[in-house]
SEVEX-648371 format. One record per residue: residue number from 1; x, y, z of N, C-alpha, C in turn. Coordinates in steps of 0.2 Angstrom, whole numbers. Atoms other than C-alpha are relative to their C-alpha. Layout:
SEVEX-648371
- NUM;X;Y;Z;X;Y;Z;X;Y;Z;
...
***
This chain:
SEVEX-648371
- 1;-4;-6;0;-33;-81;-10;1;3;-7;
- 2;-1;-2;8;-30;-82;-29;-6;6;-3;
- 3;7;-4;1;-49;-76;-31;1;8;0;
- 4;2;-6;-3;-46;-61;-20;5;5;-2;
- 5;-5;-4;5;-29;-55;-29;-2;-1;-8;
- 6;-1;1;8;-34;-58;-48;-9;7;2;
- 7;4;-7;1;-50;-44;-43;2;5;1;
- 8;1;-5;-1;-42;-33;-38;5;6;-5;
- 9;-3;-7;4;-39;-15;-47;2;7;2;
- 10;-1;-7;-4;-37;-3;-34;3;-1;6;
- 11;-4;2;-6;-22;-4;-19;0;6;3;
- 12;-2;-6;-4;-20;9;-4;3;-2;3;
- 13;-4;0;-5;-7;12;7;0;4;5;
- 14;0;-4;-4;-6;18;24;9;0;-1;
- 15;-6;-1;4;12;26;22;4;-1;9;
- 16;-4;2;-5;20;28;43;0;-8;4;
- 17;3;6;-3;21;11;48;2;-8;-6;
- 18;1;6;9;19;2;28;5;2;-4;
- 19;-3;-3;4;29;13;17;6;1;3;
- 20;-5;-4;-3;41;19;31;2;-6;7;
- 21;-1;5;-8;48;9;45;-5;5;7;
- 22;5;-1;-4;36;21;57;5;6;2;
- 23;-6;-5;-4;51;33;63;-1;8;-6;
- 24;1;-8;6;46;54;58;9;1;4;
- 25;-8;-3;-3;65;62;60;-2;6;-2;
- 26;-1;-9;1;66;83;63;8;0;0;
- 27;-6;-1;-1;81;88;58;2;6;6;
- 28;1;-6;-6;87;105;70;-5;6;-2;
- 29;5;-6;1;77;116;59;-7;-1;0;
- 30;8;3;0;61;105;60;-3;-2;-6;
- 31;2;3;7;61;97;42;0;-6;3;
- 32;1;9;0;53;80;43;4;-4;-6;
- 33;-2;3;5;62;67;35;-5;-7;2;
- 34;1;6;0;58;49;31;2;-4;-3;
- 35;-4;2;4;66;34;24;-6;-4;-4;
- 36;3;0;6;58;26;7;4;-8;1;
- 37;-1;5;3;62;8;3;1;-1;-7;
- 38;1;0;7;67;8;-14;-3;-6;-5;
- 39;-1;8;-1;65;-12;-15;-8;3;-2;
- 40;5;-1;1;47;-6;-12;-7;6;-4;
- 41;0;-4;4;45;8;-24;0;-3;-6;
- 42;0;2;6;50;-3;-38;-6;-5;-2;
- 43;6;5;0;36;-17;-34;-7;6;-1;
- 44;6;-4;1;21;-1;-34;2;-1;-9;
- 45;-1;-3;6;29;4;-50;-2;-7;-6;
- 46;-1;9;3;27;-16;-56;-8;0;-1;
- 47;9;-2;-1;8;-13;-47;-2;2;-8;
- 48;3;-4;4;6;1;-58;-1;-6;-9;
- 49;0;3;5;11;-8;-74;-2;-5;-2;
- 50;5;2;1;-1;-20;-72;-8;2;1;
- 51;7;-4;0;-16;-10;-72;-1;0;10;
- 52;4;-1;-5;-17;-8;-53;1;8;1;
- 53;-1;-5;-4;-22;9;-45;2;1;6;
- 54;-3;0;-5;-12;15;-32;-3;8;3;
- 55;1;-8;-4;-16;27;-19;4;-2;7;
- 56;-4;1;-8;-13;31;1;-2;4;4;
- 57;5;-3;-6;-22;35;16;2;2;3;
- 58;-4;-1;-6;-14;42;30;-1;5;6;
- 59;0;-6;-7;-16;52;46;3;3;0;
- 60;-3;-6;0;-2;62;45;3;3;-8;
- 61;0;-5;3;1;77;35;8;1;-2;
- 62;-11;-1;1;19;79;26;1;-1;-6;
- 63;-1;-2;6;27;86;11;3;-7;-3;
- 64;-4;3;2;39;72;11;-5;-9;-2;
- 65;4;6;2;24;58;7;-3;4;-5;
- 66;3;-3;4;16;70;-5;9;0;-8;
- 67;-7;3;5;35;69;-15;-1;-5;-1;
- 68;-1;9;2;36;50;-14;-6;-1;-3;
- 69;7;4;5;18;49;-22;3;3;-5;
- 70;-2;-5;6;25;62;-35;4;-4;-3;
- 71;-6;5;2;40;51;-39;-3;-6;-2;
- 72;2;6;3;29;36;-42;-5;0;-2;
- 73;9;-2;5;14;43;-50;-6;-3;5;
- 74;6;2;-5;2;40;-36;-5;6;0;
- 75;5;-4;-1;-12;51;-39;-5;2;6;
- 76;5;-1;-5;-22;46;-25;2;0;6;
- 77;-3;-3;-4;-16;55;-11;-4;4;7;
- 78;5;-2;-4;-26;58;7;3;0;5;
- 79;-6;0;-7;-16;65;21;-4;3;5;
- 80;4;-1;-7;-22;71;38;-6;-3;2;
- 81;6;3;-3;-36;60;40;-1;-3;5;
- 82;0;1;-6;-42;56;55;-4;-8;-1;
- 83;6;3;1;-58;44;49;3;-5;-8;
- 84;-2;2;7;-50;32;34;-6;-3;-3;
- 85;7;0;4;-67;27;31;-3;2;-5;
- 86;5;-7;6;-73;42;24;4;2;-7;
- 87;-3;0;6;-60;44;9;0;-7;-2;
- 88;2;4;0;-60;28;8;-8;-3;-5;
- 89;7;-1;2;-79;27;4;-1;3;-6;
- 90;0;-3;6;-77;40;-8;3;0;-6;
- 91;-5;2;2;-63;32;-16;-6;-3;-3;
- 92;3;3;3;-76;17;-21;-7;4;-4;
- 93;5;-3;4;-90;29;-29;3;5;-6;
- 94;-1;-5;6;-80;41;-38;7;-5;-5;
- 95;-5;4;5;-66;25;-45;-8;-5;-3;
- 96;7;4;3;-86;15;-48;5;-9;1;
- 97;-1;6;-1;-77;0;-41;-3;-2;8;
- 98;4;3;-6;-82;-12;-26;5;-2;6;
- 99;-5;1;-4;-73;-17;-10;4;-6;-1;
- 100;-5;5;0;-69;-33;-17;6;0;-8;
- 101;-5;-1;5;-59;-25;-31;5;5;2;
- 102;-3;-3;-4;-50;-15;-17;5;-3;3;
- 103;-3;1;-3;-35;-19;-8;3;7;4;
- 104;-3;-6;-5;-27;-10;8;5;-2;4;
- 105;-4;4;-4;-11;-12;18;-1;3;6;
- 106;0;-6;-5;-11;-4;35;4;-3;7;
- 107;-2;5;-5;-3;-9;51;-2;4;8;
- 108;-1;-1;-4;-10;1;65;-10;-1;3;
- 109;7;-1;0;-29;1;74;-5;5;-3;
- 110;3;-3;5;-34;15;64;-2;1;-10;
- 111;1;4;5;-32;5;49;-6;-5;-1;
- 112;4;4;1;-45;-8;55;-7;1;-4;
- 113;3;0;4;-59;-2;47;0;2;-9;
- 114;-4;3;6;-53;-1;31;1;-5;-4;
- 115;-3;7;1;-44;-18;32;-5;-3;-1;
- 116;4;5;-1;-58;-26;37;-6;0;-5;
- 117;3;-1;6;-69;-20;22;1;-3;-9;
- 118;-3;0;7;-58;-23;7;1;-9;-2;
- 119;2;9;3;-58;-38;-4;9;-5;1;
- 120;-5;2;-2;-39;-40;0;6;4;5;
- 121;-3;-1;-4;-30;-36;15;8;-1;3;
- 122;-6;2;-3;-13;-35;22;5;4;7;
- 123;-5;-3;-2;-1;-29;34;7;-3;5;
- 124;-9;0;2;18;-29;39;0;-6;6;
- 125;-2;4;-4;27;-39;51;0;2;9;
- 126;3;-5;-10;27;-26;67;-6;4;-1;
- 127;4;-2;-3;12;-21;67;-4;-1;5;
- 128;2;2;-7;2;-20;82;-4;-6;0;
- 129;2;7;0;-4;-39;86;-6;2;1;
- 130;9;-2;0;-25;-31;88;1;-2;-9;
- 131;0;-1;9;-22;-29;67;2;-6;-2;
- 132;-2;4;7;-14;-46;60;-7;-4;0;
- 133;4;6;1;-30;-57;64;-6;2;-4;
- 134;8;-5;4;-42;-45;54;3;1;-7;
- 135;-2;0;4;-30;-47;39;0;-7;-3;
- 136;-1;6;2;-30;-59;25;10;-3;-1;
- 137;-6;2;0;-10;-59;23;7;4;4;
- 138;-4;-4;-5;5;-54;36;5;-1;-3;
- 139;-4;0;4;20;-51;29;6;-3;4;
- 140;-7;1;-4;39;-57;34;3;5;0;
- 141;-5;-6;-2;45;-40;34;-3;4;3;
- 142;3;-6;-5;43;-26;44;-3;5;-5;
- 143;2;-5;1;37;-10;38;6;5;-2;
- 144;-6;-5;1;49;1;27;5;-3;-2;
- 145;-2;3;1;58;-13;26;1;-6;-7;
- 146;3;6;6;51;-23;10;-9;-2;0;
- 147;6;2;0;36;-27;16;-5;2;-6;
- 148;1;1;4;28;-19;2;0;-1;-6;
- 149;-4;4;5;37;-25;-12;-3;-9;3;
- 150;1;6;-2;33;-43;-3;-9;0;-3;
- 151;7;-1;2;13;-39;-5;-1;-1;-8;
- 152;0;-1;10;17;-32;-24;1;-7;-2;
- 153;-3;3;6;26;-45;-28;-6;-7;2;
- 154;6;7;-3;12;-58;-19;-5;0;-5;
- 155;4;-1;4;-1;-49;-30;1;-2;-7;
- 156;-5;2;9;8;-49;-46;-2;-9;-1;
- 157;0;7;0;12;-68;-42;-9;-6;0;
- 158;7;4;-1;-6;-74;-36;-5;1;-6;
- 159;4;0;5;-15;-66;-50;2;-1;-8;
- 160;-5;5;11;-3;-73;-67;4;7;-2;
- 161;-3;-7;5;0;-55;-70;11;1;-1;
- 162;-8;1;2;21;-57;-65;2;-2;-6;
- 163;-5;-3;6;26;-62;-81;-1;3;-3;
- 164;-1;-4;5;20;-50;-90;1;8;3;
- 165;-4;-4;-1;27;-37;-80;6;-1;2;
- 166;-8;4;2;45;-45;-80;1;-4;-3;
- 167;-3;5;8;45;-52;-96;6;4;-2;
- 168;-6;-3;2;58;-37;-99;7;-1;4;
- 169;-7;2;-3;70;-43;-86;3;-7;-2;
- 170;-2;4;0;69;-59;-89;2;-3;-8;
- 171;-4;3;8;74;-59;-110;-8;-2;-1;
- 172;7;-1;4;52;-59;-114;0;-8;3;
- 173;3;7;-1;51;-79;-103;-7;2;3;
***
């Protein structure tokens, strides 16, 4: 496992499901909302600051995923897709990386091809039971709930990089 996180330099997220407990809300006027883990926001941000690339794949289409990448500097950004392959795919020719210096979270059957290509995989605690046997690590949280904050901070921890992105918490141990 250690091998499969110290390669890698490029993470994706699927976002309803990973990033979000899975629940879209319309308000009466028909604004979608979503709720954000801050928990899990903090850990990307941690990503980032160890050289990893962050992006996020996603079937559905919404402003409100398009701001949360904006607020975390996620540059790589794929909404409405139907086919996660296909960005995907292009993702590894135009970063010139390989799939084992990829990572992907995802939690539902239109994740599996994806998952199953990448050099490190994972997804949440509810996701549907076809998706955990096709990942390398299942998480103890649900989705939205920390789960990926638990991955960050697995990654960080697996490949040596944690202290050197909380050396500032911790007084530079």
């Amino acid at each position: 496992m250690q091998e499969r996180l110290q390669r890698l330099k490029v993470f994706l997220f699927d976002v309803d499901g990973v990033l979000t407990d899975g629940r879209i809300i319309f308000d009466n006027n028909g604004v979608e909302t979503k709720a954000f883990d801050v928990k899990d926001g903090h850990g990307l941000k941690l990503l980032q600051r160890a050289g990893v690339r962050l992006g996020i794949i996603t079937g559905r289409q919404s402003e409100v995923t398009r701001e949360r990448a904006r607020e975390l500097g996620i540059d790589i950004v794929f909404q409405g897709v139907r086919d996660k392959l296909v960005p995907y795919l292009e993702l590894l020719q135009s970063l010139q990386v390989t799939d084992a210096e990829v990572g992907y979270m995802g939690d539902d059957l239109v994740d599996l091809p994806v998952l199953r290509r990448v050099g490190f995989s994972a997804t949440v605690a509810d996701a549907v039971e076809e998706v955990k046997p096709h990942v390398h690590y299942v998480t103890a949280r649900p989705g939205g709930r920390g789960a990926v904050r638990e991955v960050c901070d697995l990654i960080l921890k697996g490949s040596d990089k944690w202290p050197l992105v909380t050396a500032r918490y911790f007084g530079g141990e």
